[in-house]
C-alpha positions as CSV (number, residue, x, y, z in Angstrom):
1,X,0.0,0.0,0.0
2,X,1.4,3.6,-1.0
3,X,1.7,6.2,1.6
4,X,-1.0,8.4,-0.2
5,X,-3.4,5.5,-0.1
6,X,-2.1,5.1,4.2
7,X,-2.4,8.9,4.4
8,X,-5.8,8.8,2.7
9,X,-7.2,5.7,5.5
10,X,-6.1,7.1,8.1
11,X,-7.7,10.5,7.6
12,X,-10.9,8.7,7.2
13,X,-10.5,6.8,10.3
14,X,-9.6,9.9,12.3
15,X,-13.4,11.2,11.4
16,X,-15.1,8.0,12.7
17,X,-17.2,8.2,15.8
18,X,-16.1,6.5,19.4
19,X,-18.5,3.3,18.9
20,X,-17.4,2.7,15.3
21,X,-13.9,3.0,15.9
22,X,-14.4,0.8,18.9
23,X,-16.5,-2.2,17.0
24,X,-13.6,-2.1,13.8
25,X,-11.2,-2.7,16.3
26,X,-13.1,-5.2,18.2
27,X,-13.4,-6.7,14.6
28,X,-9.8,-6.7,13.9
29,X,-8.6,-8.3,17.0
30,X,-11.0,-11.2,16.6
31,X,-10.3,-11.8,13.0
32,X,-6.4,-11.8,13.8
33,X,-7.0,-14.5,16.7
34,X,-9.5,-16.4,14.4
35,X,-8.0,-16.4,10.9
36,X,-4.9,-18.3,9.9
37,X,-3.8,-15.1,7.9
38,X,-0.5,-14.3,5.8
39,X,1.9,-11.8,7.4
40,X,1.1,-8.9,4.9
41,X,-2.2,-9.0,6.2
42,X,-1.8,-9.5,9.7
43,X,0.3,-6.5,9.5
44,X,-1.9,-4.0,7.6
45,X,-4.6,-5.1,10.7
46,X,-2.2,-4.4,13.0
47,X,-1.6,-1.1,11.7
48,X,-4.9,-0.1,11.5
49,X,-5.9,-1.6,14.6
50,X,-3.1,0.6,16.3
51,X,-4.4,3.5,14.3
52,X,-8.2,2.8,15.7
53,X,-7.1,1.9,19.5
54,X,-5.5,5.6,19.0
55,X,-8.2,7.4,17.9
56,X,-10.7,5.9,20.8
57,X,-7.7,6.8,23.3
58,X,-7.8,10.0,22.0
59,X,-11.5,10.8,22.3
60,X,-11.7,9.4,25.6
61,X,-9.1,12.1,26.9
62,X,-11.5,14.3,25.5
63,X,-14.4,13.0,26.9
64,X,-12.7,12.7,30.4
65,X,-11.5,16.4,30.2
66,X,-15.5,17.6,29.3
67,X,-16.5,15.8,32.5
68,X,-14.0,17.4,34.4
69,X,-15.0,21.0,33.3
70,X,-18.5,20.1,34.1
71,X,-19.7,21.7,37.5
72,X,-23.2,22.7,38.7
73,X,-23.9,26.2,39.5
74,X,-25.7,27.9,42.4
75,X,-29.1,26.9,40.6
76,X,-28.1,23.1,40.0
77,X,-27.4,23.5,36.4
78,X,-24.8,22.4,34.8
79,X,-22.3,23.8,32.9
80,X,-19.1,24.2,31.3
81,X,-16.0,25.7,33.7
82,X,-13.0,27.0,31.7
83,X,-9.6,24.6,31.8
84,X,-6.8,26.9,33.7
85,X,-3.9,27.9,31.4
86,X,-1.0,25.5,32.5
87,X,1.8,28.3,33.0
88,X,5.1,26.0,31.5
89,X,7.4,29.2,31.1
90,X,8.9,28.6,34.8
91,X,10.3,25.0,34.0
């Protein structure tokens, strides 16, 4: 596979919702413990597995740090509290 055609999957696969990402992954891991299948392939499900198990690391960060900024004001409601700036210039 070229690296356009590697650039081109993986930008697709960077768009794809939490649950999706999630089930092709839960896909590729049972088809690599099931299937007796040549090492090209194995590889290039590999590779996109790692891609996939990246991509729902990366959105539950995201997800985490929403819940995080989530407090409830004086009336109950809930709502969005801004993230501190972390100050790095004294290190």
């Amino acid at each position: 596979m070229s690296k356009a055609v590697k650039a081109v999957d993986a930008a697709k696969t960077e768009n794809l919702p939490f649950e999706t990402a999630l089930k092709k992954l839960e896909a590729i891991v049972e088809a690599m413990e099931a299937d007796d299948l040549p090492l090209e392939t194995l590889l290039a499900r590999y590779e996109e597995g790692t891609r996939l198990a990246q991509i729902c690391q990366a959105k539950l960060a995201e997800a985490g740090l929403k819940i995080q900024q989530l407090e409830k004001n004086a009336a109950g409601e809930l709502k969005l509290k801004p993230m501190p700036l972390s100050d790095d210039s004294n290190e």
